[in-house]
C-alpha positions in Angstrom: 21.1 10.1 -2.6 21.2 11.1 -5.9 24.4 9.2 -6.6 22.7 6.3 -5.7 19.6 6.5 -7.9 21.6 7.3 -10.5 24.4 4.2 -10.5 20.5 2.0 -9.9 18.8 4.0 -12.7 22.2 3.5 -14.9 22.1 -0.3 -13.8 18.6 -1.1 -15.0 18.3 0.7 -18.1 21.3 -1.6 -19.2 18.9 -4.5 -17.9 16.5 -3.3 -20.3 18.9 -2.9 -23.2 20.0 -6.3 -22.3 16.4 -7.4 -23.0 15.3 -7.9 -19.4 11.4 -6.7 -19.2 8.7 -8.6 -20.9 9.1 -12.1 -20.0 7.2 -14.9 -22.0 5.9 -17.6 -19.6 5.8 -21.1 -20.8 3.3 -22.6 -19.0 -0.4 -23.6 -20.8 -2.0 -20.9 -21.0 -0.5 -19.1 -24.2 -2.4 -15.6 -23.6 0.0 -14.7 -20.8 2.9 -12.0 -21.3 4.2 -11.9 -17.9 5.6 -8.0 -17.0 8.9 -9.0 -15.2 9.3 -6.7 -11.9 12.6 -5.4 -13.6 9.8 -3.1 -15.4 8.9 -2.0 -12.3 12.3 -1.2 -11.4 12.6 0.8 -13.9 9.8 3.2 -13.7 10.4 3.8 -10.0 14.0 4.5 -11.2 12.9 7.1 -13.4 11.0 8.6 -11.0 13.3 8.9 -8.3 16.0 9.8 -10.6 14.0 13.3 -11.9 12.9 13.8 -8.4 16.9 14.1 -7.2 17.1 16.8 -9.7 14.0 18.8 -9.6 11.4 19.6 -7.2 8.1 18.3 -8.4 5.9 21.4 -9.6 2.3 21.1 -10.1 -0.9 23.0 -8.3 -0.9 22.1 -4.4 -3.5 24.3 -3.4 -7.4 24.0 -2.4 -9.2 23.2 -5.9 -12.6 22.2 -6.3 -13.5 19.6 -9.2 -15.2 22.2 -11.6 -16.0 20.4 -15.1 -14.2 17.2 -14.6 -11.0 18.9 -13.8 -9.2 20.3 -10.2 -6.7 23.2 -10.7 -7.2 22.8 -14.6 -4.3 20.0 -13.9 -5.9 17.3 -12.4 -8.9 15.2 -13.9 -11.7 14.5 -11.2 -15.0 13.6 -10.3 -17.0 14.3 -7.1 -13.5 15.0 -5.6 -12.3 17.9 -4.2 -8.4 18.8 -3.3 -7.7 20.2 -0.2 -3.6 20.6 -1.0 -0.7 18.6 -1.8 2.8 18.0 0.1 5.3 17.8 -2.8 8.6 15.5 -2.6 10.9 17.9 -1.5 9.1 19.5 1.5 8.4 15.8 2.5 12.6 15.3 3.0 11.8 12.5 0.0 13.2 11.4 -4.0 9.8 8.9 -4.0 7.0 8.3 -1.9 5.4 4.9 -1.6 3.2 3.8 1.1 1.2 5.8 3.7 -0.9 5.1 6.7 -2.0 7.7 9.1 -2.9 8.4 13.1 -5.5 9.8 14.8 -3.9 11.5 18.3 -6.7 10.8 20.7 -5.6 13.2 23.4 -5.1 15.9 20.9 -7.4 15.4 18.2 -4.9 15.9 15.5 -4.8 13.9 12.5 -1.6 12.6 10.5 -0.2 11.5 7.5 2.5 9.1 7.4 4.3 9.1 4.3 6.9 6.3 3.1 9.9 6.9 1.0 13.2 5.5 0.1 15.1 8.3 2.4 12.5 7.2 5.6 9.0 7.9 6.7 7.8 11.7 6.7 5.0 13.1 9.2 2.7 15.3 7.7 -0.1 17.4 10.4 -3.1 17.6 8.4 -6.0 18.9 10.8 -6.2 21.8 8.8 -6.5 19.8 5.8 -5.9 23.0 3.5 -2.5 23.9 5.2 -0.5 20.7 6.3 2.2 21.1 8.4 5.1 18.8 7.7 6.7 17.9 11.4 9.5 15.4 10.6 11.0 12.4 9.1 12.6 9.1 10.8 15.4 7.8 8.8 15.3 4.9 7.2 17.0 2.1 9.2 19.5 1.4 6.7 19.7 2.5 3.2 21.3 -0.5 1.7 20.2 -1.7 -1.4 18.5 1.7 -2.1 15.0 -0.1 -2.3 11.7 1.7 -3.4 9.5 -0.2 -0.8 8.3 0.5 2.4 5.4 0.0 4.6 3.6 1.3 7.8 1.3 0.6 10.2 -0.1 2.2 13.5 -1.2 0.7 16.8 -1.9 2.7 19.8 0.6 5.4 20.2 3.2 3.6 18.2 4.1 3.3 14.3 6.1 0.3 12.6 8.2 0.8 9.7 9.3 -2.2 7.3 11.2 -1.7 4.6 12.8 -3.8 1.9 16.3 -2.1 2.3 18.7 -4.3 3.8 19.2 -5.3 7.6 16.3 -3.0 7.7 14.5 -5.0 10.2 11.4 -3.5 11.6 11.3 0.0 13.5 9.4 1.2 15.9 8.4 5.0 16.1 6.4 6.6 19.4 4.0 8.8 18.2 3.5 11.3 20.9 7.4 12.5 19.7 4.4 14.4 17.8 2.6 16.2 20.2 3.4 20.4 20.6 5.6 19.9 17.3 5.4 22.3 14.5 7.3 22.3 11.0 8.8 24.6 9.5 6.6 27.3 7.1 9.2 26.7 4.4 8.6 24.5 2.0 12.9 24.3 1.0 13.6 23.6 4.5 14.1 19.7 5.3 12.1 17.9 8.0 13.4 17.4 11.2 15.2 14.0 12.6 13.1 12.0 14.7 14.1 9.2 16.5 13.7 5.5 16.9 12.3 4.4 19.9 13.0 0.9 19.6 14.1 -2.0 16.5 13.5 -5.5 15.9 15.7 -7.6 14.3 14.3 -11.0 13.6 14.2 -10.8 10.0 16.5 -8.6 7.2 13.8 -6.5 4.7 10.3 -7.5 4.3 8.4 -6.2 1.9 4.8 -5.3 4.1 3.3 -5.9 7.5 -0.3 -5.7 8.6 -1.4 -5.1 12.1 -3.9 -6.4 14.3 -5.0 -4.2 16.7 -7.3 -6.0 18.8 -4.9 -9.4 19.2 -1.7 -6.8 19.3 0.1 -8.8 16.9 2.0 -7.7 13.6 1.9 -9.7 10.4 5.4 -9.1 8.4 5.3 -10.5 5.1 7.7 -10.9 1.9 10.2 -11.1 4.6 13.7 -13.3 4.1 12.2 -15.1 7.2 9.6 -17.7 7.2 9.6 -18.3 2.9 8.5 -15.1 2.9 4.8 -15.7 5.2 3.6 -14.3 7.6 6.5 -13.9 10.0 4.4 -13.3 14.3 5.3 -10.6 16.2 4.2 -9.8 19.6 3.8 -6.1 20.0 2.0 -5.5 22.9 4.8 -4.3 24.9 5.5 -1.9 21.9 9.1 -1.2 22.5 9.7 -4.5 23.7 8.4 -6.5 20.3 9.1 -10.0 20.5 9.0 -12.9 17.7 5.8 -15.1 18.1 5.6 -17.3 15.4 6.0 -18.4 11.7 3.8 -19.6 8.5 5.8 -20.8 5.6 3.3 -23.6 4.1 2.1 -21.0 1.3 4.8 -19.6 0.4 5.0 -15.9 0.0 2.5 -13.6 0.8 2.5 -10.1 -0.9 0.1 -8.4 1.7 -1.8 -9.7 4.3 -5.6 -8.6 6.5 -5.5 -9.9 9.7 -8.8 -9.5 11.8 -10.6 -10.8 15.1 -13.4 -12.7 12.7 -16.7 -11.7 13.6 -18.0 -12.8 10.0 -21.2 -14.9 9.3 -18.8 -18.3 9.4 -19.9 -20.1 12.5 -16.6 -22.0 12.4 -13.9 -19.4 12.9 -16.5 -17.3 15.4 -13.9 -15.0 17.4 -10.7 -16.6 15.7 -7.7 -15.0 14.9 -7.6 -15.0 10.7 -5.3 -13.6 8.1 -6.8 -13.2 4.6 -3.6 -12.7 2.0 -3.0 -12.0 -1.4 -0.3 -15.1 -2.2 2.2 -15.2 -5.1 5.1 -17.7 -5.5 7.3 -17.9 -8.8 7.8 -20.9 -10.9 9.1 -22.1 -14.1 5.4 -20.6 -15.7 5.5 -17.8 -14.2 3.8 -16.6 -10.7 1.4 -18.8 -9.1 -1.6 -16.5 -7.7 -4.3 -17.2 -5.0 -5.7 -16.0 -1.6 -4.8 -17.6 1.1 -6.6 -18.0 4.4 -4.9 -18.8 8.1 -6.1 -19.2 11.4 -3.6 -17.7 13.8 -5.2 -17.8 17.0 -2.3 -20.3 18.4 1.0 -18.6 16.7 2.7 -21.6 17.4 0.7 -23.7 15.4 -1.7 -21.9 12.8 -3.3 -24.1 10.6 -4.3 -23.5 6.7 -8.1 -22.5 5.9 -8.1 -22.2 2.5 -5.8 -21.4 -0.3 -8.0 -20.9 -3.8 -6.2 -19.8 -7.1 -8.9 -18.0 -9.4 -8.3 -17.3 -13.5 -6.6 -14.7 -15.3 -3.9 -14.5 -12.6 -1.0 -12.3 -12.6 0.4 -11.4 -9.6 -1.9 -11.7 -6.5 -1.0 -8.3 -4.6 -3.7 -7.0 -1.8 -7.2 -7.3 -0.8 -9.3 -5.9 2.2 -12.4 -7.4 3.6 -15.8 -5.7 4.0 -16.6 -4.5 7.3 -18.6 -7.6 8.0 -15.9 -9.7 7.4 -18.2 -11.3 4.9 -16.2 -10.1 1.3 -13.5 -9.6 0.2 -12.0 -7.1 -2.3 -8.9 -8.5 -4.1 -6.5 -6.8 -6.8 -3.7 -8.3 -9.0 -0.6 -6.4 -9.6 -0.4 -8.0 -12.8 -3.6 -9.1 -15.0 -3.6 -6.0 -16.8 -0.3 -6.4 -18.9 -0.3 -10.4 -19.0 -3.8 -10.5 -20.5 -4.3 -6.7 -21.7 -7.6 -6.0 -20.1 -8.6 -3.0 -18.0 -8.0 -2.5 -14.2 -10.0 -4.8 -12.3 -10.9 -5.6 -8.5 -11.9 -9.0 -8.0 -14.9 -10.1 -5.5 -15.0 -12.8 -3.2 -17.7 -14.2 -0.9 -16.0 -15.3 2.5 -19.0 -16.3 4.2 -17.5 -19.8 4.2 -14.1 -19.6 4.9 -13.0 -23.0 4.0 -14.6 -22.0 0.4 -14.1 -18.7 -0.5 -16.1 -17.9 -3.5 -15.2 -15.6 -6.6 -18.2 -14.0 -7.3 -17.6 -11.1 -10.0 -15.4 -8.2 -10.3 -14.9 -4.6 -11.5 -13.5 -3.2 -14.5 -12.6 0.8 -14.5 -12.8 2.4 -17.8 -8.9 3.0 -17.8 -6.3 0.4 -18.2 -4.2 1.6 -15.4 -2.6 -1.2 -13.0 -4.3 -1.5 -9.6 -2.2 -1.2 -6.4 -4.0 -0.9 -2.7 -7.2 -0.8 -2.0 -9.0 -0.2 1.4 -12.6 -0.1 2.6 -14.6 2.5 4.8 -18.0 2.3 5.6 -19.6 1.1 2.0 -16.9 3.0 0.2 -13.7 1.3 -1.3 -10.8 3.7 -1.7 -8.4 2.3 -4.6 -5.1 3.8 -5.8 -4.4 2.4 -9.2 -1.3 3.8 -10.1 -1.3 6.4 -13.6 -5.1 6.9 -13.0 -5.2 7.9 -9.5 -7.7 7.5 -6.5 -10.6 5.5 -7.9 -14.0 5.4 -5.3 -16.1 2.8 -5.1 -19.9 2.4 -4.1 -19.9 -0.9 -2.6 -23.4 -1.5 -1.6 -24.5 -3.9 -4.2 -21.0 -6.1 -2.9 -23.6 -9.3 -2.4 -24.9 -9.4 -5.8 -21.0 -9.2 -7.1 -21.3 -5.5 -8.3 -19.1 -2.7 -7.6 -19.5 1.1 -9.2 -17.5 4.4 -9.2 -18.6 6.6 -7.9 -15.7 9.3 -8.1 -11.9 9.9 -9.2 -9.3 11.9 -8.7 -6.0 11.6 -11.1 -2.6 12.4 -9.7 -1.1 11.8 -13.0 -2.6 13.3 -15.4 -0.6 12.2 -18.1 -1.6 9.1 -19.2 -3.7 5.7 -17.7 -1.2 3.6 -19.2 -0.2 0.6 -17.6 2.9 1.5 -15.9 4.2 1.8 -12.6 3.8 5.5 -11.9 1.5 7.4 -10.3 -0.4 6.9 -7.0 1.3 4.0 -4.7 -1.8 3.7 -1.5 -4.2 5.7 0.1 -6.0 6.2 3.7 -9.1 6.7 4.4 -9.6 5.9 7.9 -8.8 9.4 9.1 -11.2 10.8 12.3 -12.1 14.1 10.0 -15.2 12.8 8.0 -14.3 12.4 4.1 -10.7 13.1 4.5 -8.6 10.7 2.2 -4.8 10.8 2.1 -3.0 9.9 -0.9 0.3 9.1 -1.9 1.9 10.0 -5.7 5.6 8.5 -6.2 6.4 11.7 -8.0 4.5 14.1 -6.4 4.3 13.3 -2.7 0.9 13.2 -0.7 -2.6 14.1 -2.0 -5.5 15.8 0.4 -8.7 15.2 -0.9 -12.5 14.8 -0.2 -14.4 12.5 -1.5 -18.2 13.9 -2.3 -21.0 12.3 -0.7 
């Protein structure tokens, strides 16, 4: 592991020195100063490559948010931490994504924490003392890629990753149930196994899971010019390819619902709302894109609207009325040098989404994933942490914090470090899961 961070750390800091990392587009609009990914690359480098050496320190215990601060390390408001799960108990160099379970015959809840090394399972129904029970391997390791992605349906997890020949794996989460970690925090987590891979595609970068239809939504794949690439999983160790949409090009991330929004049109239809990015010769071409799926062998195009001040159109989640959408660009930040901001769009026409207004925090942090519980928004924006969001006011185009918790206390600057996702969906009220690249997962409560 740490040989191969190193030779990809070595290789693109001489990509930097080379002059790869700020790229000037030449397209029309003269305000843009496009941050190439390579700049990613290299802050996730650095991250992973300290990580190999060191074990991340920092508090991890229960801390209230007592004058705008948790463990005197941390800045917050109206959030309290329960603990944190560094890197090295969690068998990982980097965490990235997370999405979490709820075991309906036990009650237990679970974290499930991404990485380069695999995916780690964390126990936290005693949110104060998580219990780390095990990590599936990645797939393959190929490539020695910092992305990964899950999602849960049923019993069953799904693992994408881009590492190479990586494929999609399929985990059966009742390999949980009467498991216990270890109490040390040096030993690793144990192996668990696959119960069952799909090979229809090579890396992707996300997926996106309906669980109503019992369909999964891999996107940034090498399949399908990177769309939304079908898969049946209602058999779940028997997944089976169900279809393909190319016509837009590649899709970052992608919500895929039963709509039961105010749009008489698309009444019970399969759709898939996606944040779409394509490169050209000016740079990356941004929009949202909508799709109606119900017939996977033929879905047809809704809408596909571009919007101003695009960077790099990354992820969005709808309202639970299916009625708005909350939208984020990887990207705006550096190209135009303005603060984080969450977009707003009115999808009660589907065939015409409307932008309607947006957010801007108070840091200058990029925003990464953002997801939506109740009439809270839950947003990880990288250096400045979990960001909440009263989302009441939606309608009139208005969005307010409400909270904060920073994982990296450092700086807000706008780099790629920090927090990577969240979840918020877990059964124990106001329980919100966290993921920090450099120093693993985050158990908080939000204040009411």
């Amino acid at each position: 592991m740490r040989l191969r961070v190193a030779a990809v750390t070595a290789a693109l800091l001489t990509a930097s020195a080379a002059g790869v990392g700020i790229s000037q587009a030449h397209g029309p609009d003269h305000e843009r100063a496009e941050p190439s990914p390579t700049q990613q690359r290299l802050d996730f480098a650095e991250i992973a490559a300290a990580a190999a050496g060191r074990s991340t320190a920092g508090p991890s215990k229960f801390a209230r948010c007592v004058n705008g601060m948790a463990a005197e390390t941390y800045p917050c408001k109206r959030v309290t931490m329960l603990s944190r799960v560094g890197l090295h108990r969690l068998g990982l160099s980097f965490a990235n994504d997370m999405w979490g379970w709820t075991d309906r015959k036990t009650g237990k809840d679970y974290a499930i924490v991404g990485g380069i090394e695999g995916t780690t399972f964390v126990d936290i129904s005693r949110p104060r003392h998580p219990d780390v029970i095990g990590k599936l391997p990645s797939h393959t390791y190929l490539g020695n890629e910092y992305w990964r992605d899950i999602k849960v349906r049923g019993t069953y997890a799904y693992v994408v990753s881009e590492h190479t020949q990586h494929g999609m794996q399929v985990f059966d989460l009742r390999e949980l149930r009467g498991v216990r970690g270890t109490p040390s925090t040096t030993t690793a987590p144990i192996t668990l196994p696959e119960a069952a891979h799909y090979d229809r595609f090579n890396d992707a970068h996300n997926l996106a899971i309906n669980r109503r239809s019992g369909y999964a939504y891999v996107v940034g794949s090498d399949t399908c010019r990177g769309g939304l690439h079908m898969v049946d999983i209602s058999t779940p160790e028997q997944p089976r390819f169900a279809g393909c949409w190319s016509n837009d090009g590649y899709f970052h991330d992608t919500r895929c619902v039963n709509y039961h929004g105010p749009d008489p049109d698309y009444a019970g239809r399969e759709i898939c709302v996606s944040a779409n990015a394509n490169f050209t010769r000016h740079g990356y071409d941004s929009s949202v894109s909508i799709v109606d799926v119900t017939d996977k062998a033929n879905p047809v195009r809704v809408a596909n609207v571009s919007y101003p001040r695009s960077g790099y159109s990354h992820h969005g989640w709808l309202t639970p009325g299916h009625r708005y959408y909350l939208h984020g660009d990887e990207f705006d930040e550096q190209t135009y040098g303005i603060n984080t901001r969450t977009r707003i769009w009115d999808m009660r026409d589907l065939d015409a989404p409307r932008l309607i207004g947006h957010y801007d925090y108070g840091t200058r942090s990029v925003d990464h994933n953002l997801y939506i519980e109740g009439d809270r928004a839950y947003a990880s924006n990288y250096t400045s942490g979990l960001r909440v969001l009263d989302t009441s006011r939606v309608a009139k185009g208005e969005l307010r914090e409400v909270g904060f918790f920073d994982v990296r206390p450092e700086n807000n600057r706008p780099v790629y470090k920090g927090t990577w996702s969240n979840f918020p969906f877990f059964s124990r009220e106001r329980i919100v899961g966290v993921t920090s690249m450099d120093r693993g997962l985050f158990v908080l409560r939000p204040h009411r």
